[in-house]
Structures are given as C-alpha cells and as structure tokens.
C-alpha positions as CSV (number, residue, x, y, z in Angstrom):
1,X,-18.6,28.3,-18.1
2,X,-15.5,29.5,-16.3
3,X,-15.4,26.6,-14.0
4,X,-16.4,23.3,-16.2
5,X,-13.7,24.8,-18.3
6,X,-10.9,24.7,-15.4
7,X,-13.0,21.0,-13.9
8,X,-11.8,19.8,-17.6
9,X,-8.5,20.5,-17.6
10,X,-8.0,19.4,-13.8
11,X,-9.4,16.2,-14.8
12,X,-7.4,16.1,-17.7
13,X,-4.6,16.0,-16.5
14,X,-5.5,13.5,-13.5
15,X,-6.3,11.7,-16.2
16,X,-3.2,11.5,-17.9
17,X,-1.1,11.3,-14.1
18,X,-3.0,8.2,-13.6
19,X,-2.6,6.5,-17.0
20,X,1.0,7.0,-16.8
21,X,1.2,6.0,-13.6
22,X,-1.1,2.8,-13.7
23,X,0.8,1.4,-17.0
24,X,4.3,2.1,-16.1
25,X,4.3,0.6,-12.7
26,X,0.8,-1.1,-11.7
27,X,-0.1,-2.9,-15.3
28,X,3.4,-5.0,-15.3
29,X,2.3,-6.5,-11.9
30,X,-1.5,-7.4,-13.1
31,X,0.3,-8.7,-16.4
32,X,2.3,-11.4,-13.5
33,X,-1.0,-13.4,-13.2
34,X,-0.7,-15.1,-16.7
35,X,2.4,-16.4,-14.8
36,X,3.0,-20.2,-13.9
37,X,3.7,-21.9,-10.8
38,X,6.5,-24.3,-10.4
39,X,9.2,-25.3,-8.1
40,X,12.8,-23.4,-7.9
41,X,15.7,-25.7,-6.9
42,X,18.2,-23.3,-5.3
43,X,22.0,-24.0,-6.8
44,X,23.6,-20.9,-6.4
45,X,23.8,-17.8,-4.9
46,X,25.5,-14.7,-4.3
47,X,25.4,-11.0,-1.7
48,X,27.4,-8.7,-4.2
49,X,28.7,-5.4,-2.9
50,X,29.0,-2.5,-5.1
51,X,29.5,0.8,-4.8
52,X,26.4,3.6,-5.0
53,X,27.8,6.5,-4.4
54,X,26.3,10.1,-4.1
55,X,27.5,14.0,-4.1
56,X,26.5,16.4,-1.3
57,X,27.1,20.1,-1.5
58,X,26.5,21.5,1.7
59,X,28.9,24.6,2.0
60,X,28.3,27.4,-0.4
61,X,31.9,27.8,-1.5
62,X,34.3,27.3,-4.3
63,X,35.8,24.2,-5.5
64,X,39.6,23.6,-5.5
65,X,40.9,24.9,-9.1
66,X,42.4,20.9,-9.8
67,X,39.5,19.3,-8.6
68,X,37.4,17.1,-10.7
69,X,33.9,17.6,-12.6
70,X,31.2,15.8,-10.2
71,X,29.6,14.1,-12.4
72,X,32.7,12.8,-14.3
73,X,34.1,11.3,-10.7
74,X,30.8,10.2,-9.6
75,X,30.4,8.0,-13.1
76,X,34.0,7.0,-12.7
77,X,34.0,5.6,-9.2
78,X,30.4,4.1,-9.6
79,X,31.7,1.8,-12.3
80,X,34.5,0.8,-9.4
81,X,34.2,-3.0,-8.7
82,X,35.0,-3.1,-4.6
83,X,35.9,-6.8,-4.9
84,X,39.0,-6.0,-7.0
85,X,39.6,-2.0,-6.4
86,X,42.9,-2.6,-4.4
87,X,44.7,0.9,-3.9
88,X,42.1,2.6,-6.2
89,X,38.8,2.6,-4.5
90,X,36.6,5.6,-3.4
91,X,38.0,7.5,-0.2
92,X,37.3,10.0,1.8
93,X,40.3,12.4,1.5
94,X,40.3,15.3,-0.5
95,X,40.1,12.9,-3.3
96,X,36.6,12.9,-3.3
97,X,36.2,16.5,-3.4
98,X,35.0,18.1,-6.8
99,X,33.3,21.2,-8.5
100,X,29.8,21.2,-9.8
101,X,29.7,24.4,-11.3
102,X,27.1,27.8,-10.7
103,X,25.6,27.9,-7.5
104,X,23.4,30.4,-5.9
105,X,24.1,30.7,-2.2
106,X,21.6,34.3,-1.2
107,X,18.8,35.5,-3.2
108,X,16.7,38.8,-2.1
109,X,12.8,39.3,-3.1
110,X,10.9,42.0,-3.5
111,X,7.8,42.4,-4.9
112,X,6.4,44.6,-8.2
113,X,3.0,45.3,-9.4
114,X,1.5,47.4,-11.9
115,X,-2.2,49.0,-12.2
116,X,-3.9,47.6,-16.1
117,X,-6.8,50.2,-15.4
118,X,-8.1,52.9,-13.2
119,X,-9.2,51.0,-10.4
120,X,-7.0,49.9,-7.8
121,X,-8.1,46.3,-7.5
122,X,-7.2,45.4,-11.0
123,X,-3.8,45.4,-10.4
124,X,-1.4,42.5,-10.7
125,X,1.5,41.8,-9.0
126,X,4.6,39.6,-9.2
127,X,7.6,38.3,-6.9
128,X,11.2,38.7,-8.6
129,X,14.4,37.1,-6.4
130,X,17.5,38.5,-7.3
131,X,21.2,36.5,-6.6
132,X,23.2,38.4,-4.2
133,X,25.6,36.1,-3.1
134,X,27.4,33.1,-5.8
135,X,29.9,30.6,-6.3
136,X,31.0,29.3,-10.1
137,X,32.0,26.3,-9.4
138,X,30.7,24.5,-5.7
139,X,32.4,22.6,-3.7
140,X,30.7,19.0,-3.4
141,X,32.2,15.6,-1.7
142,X,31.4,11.8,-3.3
143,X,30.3,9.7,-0.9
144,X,30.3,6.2,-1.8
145,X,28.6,3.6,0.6
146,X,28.0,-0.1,0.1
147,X,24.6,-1.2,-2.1
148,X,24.2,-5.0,-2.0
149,X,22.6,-7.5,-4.8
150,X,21.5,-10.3,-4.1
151,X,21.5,-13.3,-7.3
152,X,20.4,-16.0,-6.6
153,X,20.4,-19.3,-9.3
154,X,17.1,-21.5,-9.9
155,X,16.4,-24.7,-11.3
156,X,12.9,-25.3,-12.4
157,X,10.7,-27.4,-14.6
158,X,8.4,-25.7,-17.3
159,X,6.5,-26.7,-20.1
160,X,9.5,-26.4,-22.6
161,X,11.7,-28.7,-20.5
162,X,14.0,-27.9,-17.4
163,X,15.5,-24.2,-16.9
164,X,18.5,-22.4,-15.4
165,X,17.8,-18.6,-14.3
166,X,18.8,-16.1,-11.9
167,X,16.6,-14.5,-9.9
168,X,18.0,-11.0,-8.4
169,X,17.0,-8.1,-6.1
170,X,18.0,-5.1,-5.2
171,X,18.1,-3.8,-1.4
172,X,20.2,-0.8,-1.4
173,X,22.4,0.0,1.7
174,X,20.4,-2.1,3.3
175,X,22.9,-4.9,4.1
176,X,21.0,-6.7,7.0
177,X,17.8,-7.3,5.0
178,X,20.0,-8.5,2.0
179,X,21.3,-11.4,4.3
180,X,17.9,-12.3,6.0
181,X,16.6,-12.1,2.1
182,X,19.7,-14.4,1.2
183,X,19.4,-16.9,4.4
184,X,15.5,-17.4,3.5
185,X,16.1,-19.5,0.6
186,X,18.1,-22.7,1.1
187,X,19.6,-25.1,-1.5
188,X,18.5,-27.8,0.8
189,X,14.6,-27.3,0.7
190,X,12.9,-26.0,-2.9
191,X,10.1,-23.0,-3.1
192,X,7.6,-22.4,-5.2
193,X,8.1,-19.6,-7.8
194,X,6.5,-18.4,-10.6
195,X,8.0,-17.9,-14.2
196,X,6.4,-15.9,-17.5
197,X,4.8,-19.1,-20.2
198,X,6.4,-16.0,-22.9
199,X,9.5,-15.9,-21.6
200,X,10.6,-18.9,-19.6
201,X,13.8,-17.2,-18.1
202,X,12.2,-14.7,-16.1
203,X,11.5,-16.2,-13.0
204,X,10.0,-15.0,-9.4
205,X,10.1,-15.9,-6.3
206,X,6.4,-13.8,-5.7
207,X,4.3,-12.1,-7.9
208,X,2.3,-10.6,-5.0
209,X,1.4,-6.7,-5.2
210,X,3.7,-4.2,-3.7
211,X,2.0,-2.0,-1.5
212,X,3.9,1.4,-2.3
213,X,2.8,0.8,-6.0
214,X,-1.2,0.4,-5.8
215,X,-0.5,3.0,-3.0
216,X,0.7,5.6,-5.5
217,X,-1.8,4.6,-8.0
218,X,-4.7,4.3,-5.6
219,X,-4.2,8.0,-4.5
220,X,-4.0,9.2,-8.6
221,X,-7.6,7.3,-9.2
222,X,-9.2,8.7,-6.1
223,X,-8.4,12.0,-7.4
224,X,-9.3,11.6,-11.3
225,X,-12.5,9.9,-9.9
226,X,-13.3,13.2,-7.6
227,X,-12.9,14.7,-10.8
228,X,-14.8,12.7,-13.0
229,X,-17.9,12.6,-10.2
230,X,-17.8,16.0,-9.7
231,X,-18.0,16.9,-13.6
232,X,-20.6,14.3,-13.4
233,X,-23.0,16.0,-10.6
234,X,-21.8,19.8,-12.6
235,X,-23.6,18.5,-16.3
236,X,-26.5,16.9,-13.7
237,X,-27.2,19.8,-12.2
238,X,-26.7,21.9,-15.7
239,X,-29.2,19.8,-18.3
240,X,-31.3,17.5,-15.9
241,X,-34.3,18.7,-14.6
242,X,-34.2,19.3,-10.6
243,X,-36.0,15.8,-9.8
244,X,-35.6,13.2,-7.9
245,X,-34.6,11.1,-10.8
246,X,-30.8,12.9,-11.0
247,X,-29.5,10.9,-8.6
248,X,-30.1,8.2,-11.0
249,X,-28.2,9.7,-13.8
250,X,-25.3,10.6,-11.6
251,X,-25.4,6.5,-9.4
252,X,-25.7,4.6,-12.9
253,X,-22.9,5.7,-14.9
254,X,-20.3,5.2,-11.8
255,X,-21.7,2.3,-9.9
256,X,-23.3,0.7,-13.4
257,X,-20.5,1.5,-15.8
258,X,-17.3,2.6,-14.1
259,X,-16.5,0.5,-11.5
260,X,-17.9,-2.6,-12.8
261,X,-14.9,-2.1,-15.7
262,X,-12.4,-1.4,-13.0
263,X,-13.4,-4.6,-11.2
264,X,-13.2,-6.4,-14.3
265,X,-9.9,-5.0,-15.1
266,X,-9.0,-5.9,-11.5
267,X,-9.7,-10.0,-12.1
268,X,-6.8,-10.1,-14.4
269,X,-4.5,-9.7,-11.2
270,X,-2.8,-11.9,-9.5
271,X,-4.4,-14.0,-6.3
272,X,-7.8,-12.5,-6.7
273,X,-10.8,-14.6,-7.6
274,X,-12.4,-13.9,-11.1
275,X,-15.4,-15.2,-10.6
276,X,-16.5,-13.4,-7.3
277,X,-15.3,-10.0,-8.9
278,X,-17.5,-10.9,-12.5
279,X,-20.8,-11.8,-10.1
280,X,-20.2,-8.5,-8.2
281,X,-19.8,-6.6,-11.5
282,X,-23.1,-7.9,-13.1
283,X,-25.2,-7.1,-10.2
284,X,-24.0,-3.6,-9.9
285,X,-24.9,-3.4,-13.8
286,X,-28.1,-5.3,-13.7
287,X,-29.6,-3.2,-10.3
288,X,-28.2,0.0,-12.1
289,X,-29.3,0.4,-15.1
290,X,-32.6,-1.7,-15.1
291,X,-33.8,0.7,-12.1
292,X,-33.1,3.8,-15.3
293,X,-36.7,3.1,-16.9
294,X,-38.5,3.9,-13.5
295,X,-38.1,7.8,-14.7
296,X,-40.6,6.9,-17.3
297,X,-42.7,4.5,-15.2
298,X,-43.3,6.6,-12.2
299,X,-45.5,8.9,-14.5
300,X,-47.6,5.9,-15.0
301,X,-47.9,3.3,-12.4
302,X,-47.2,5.6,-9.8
303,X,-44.7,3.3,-8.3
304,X,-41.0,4.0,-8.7
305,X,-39.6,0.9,-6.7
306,X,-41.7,-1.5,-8.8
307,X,-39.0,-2.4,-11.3
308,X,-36.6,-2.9,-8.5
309,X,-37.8,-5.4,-6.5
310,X,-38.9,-7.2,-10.2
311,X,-35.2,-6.8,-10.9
312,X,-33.9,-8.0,-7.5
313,X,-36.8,-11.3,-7.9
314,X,-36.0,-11.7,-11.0
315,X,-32.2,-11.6,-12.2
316,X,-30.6,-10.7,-9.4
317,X,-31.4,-13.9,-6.6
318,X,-31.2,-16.5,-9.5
319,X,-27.5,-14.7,-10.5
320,X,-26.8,-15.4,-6.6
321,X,-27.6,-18.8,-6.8
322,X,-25.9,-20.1,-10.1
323,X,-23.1,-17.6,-9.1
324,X,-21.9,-18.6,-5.7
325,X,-20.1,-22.1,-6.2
326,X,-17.7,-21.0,-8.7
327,X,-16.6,-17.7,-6.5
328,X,-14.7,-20.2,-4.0
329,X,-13.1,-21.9,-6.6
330,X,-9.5,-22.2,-6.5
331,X,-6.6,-21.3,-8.8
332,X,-6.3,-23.9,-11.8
333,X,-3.4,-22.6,-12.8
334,X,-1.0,-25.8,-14.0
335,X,2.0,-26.5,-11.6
336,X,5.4,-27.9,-13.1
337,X,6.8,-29.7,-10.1
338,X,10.9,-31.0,-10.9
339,X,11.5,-34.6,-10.0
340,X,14.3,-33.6,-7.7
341,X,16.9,-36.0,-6.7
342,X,16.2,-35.9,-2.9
343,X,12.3,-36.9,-3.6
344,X,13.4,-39.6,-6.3
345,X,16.0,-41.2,-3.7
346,X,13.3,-41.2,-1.4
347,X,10.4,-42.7,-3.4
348,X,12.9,-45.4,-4.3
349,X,13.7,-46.2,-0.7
350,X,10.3,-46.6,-0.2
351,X,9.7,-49.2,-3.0
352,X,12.3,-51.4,-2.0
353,X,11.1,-51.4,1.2
C-alpha cells in the first residue's frame, strides 16, 4: 500500500503543477480564438528606451558604510526616464555601488547520524553546514542597461464602430529585434489583426501559440499523464483478473475518455479545425468503449473481434463519410475590413474612368 500511497501524492501534485500552469499561461491563449479578424491601419508608432537595471554581487565583501540599500537604489533608478535624466541617470562610478545586507561567503559540512535501535542499519543520518566565513552587509553594483518597448497605434473597424488602440511588446535588451519588429509594420500598407468582441481595445497583431508556453505545459501533462497511466495499470493489475481483457480496462479510459476531452478542449484554440478534432474524438470513443462488452461476449460466441468489425461497419465508416467535408472547412469567423482612404481614392479613380 506503500507505493499507491506515494503514486497518489506524486500525481497529486503533477496534477496541481499542470492546472496552474495550463490556466495561468496556456488557457489565455486558447481563450484568443473567440477573437475577430479585422484590418489595423498603422498611425503611430514608437521604440521607447527605458532603463532595466539589475544588481550583481560577485565579491564576498563589505559594503561602503554610506552606501545605499540595493533595493532602495535599484527601485529608484528603474523609475529613471533616460529620455529626460540629464545629469542624473544611472552610472557606473561608485554611485552604483550599495549594500544588501547578510551574506554567507564559506560554509563547512559535516555529517551526523544516530542509531534508533540495536541494529546498525537502522540508523539515520543527516548533513549540517555551518557559516565560517560572513559579511553583514555585501557589496553589490546596479547595472542598468537599455530595455526597449515597442507601441505601436492601430486604426481598425469592429462591430461597434471604428477604434483607436495601442498595440505594445516587450523585447528586452534586445534592441535589434525591437527595430526589425518596428520596421515590419508600415503606415503605408495595413495588416490584419485580431481584437477581443469583449473588449474592443485590446488588439493583436497574432494570436498564434507561443512555443515556450505549450512547451512548458506539454512537459507538466506528459508527466501527470505517466502518472495517471501508471495508477491506472497499478488498480488493473490490483482488482482485475489477470486476462486478456485488462488491457481493455486500462486502453478505454485513456484513449475513450481522456484524450478525446483533451482534444475537445483543444478545438477551442486558435487556427485549428473543430471539426476534424470532434470526428477524431468520436471514433476514439465509439471503437473504445463499444469493443468493452466483448469481455462478456467472448464467453459466449466465442469471438472477441466480432463487435469490432460490427462497430467499424457500422458507425464508424458512415461517421467517415458524413464527417469528412466539414473537416476542410475554413474559418467563418466575420472580418471587419476599414474603408481606408487609399482604397476609396482608388475605387473612385476607377469609376470615373
């Protein structure tokens, strides 16, 4: 019982890694496919420099006695606009020297154990580190590079009329892809975009995944659904007979139940095709759980595959057939083009002509 007890909480807890994960980063993008194409007219934008600065504390030493508290000069010059600093911005002089308090510089191990019974192997043993060597207040240096912003204003048409919003990303340090992000959208020529039907001023240039999100939440599911599978195949092996049949028990629950929901749940993002995912999901649960009753069946008919193929004849072909044509549909999703001034001069060119 020792080990389904430790299996439990191990899942547990994957459990609640991957919830938190999966609704504080992944569920905001799947939420961007209720969003609505249009067309951004670019009328404004802006690269703004500000300062990001950061504290390293690489010598194990004490601070000057007048120096400042780190945190106090890092909040401080981090609130500095460079634009309009003059004579007061961040340096690199002793100025940006400050203290940041206890600091451990050598530690020494050792360690201890102690007997709980008469035989040697039961006893336990422990490692304690002990501070030989300590500064109160460490030196540290505030370093303060350049992180750039990059605003740009949009003018698009929605449902509610014509709207004015900024659309604005962050690139760190990174200065060169700030301009190449900047230079890729032109006032002359309008892009599509995207904006939320509940809150028409949040606009977007794409709503596509980002790949480090659904790579941090792909690695939490693969490792709740090792756990889930394994503490599947433990009660399988633990209450179900040794048949043949367990495989059933342990293949319909995932590939019947599970993952059709995840698929579902995965229709609701953004450029993937509803339809094809639905199809896939009711054939999974269709050849799943209608093979379940051959458990029963083989003890009279003799023939375990029987209600398969009837399955496969009977539901599974026609669901193919009636299925396909909508899984190439396209996105109907309503577009809210702006009659821009360039494309009305034009058309009227051409009617005079």
């Amino acid at each position: 019982m020792k080990g389904i007890y430790t299996l439990s909480i191990v899942t547990i807890i994957f459990l609640i890694l991957f919830l938190s994960v999966f609704f504080s980063i992944g569920y905001p993008e799947i939420l961007k496919n209720n969003f609505t194409k249009t067309i951004c007219d670019i009328t404004r934008k802006w690269n703004i420099p500000s300062y990001c600065c950061y504290k390293e504390c690489n010598i194990c030493e004490n601070a000057p006695s007048n120096a400042s508290n780190c945190g106090s000069l890092l909040n401080n010059w981090n609130s500095i606009d460079p634009m309009t600093c003059n004579n007061n911005c961040p340096s690199n002089d002793d100025s940006s020297l400050c203290k940041d308090g206890y600091r451990c510089c050598a530690e020494t191990c050792y360690q201890t154990c102690s007997n709980s019974g008469s035989s040697s192997s039961s006893s336990s043993c422990s490692t304690r580190c002990d501070c030989v060597s300590w500064v109160w207040d460490v030196k540290c240096k505030i370093i303060c590079p350049f992180c750039y912003t990059i605003i740009i204003e949009v003018k698009y048409n929605t449902s509610q009329g014509i709207k004015m919003s900024n659309i604005t990303n962050y690139f760190g340090q990174d200065k060169e892809a700030s301009e190449n992000y900047m230079n890729k959208y032109s006032p002359i020529t309008p892009t599509q975009c995207f904006y939320d039907p509940k809150n028409i001023s949040n606009a977007f240039f794409n709503i596509d995944y980002t790949v480090k999100t659904w790579v941090i939440v792909g690695i939490t599911i693969f490792f709740l659904f090792v756990c889930l599978v394994s503490f599947t195949i433990y009660l399988s092996s633990k209450y179900i007979p040794p048949t043949q049949h367990w495989i059933n028990i342990i293949i319909c629950p995932w590939f019947g139940t599970v993952i059709p929901i995840i698929l579902i749940s995965v229709s609701h993002a953004p450029n993937v095709n509803t339809n094809a995912l639905y199809t896939i999901s009711l054939i999974l649960i269709i050849i799943c759980w209608a093979n379940v009753p051959n458990i029963e069946w083989e003890k009279r008919i003799k023939n375990n595959h029987k209600s398969f193929f009837i399955v496969i004849g009977s539901f599974v072909i026609p669901l193919l057939i009636f299925e396909l044509p909508p899984i190439y549909t396209e996105d109907s999703r309503p577009i809210y083009i702006e009659n821009l001034e360039y494309i009305t001069e034009e058309s009227e060119s051409s009617n005079i002509n």
